[in-house]
C-alpha positions in Angstrom: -7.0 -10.6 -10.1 -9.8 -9.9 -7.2 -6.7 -10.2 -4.6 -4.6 -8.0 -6.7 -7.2 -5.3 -6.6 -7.6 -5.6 -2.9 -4.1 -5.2 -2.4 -3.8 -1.7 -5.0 -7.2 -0.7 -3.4 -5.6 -1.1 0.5 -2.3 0.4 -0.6 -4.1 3.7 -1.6 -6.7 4.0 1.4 -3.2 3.3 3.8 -1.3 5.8 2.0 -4.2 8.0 2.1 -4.3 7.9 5.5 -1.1 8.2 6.2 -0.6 11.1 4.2 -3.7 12.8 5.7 -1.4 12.6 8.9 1.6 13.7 7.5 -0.2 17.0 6.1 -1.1 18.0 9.5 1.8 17.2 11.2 4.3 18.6 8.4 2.4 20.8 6.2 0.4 22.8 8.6 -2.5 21.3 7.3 -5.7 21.8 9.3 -7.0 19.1 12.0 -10.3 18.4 9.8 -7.9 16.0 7.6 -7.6 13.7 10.4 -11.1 12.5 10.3 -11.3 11.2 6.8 -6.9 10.1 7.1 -8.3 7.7 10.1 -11.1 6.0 8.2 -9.0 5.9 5.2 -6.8 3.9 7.2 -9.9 1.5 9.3 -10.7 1.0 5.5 -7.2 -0.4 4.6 -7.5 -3.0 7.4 -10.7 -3.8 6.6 -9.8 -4.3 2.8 -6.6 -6.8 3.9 -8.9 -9.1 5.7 -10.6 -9.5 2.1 -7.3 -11.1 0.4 -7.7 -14.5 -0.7 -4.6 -15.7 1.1 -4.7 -18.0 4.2 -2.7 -16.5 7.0 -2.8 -13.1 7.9 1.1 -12.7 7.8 1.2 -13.7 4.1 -1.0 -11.4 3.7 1.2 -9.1 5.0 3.9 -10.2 3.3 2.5 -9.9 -0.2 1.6 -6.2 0.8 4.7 -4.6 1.6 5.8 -5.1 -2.1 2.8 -4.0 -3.5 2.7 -1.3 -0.8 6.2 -0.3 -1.9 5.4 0.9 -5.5 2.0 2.5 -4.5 4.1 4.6 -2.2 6.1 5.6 -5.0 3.0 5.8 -8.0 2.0 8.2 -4.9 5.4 10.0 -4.7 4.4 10.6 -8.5 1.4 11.6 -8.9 0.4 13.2 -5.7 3.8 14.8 -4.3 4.7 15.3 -8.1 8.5 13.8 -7.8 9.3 11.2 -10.5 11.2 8.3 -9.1 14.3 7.4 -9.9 15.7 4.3 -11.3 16.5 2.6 -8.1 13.4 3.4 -6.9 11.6 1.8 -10.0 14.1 -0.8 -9.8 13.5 -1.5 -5.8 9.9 -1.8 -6.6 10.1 -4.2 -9.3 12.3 -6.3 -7.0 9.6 -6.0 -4.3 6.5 -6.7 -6.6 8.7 -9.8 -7.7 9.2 -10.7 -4.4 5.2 -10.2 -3.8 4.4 -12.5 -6.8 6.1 -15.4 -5.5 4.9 -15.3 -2.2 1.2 -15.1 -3.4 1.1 -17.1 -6.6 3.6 -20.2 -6.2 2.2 -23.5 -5.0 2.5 -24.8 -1.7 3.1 -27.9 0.2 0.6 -29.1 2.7 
């Protein structure tokens, strides 16, 4: 459950950050949103490198699906567009996807 909560925890701070960009660059938003977008996103890094997963690129891995419906819980709730069944139905396929990578056993 801890590595869960990393990964919802760095999906948010990334997409933070991200969008902190995207509001200056494509809103017109106002420079200051840079400052707190970059250390949104040094905190994401920082928070991957807390999973419980040995190698960094299954770490990785496992992310993009959660990373996937966080963008669209974001699309939601902060852009205020619902998404549509494929989208929901993309995400569940990635979160699947996620879920196996991090949870079934592996040989040595």
């Amino acid at each position: 459950m801890r590595t869960l909560a990393l990964y919802v925890a760095a999906s948010v701070a990334e997409i933070g950050g991200c969008f902190a960009l995207w509001a200056v660059t494509r809103n017109g938003a106002s420079a200051l949103w840079l400052a707190p977008g970059v250390l949104s996103l040094i905190l994401f890094g920082w928070l991957l490198t807390r999973v419980d997963v040995d190698f960094a690129d299954r770490a990785y891995a496992v992310y993009g699906g959660i990373y996937i419906a966080a963008s669209l819980i974001w699309l939601w709730g902060v852009e205020g567009r619902a998404p549509d069944r494929w989208d929901v139905i993309g995400a569940a396929v990635a979160i699947a996807g996620a879920m196996i990578i991090l949870y079934m056993p592996r040989s040595a």
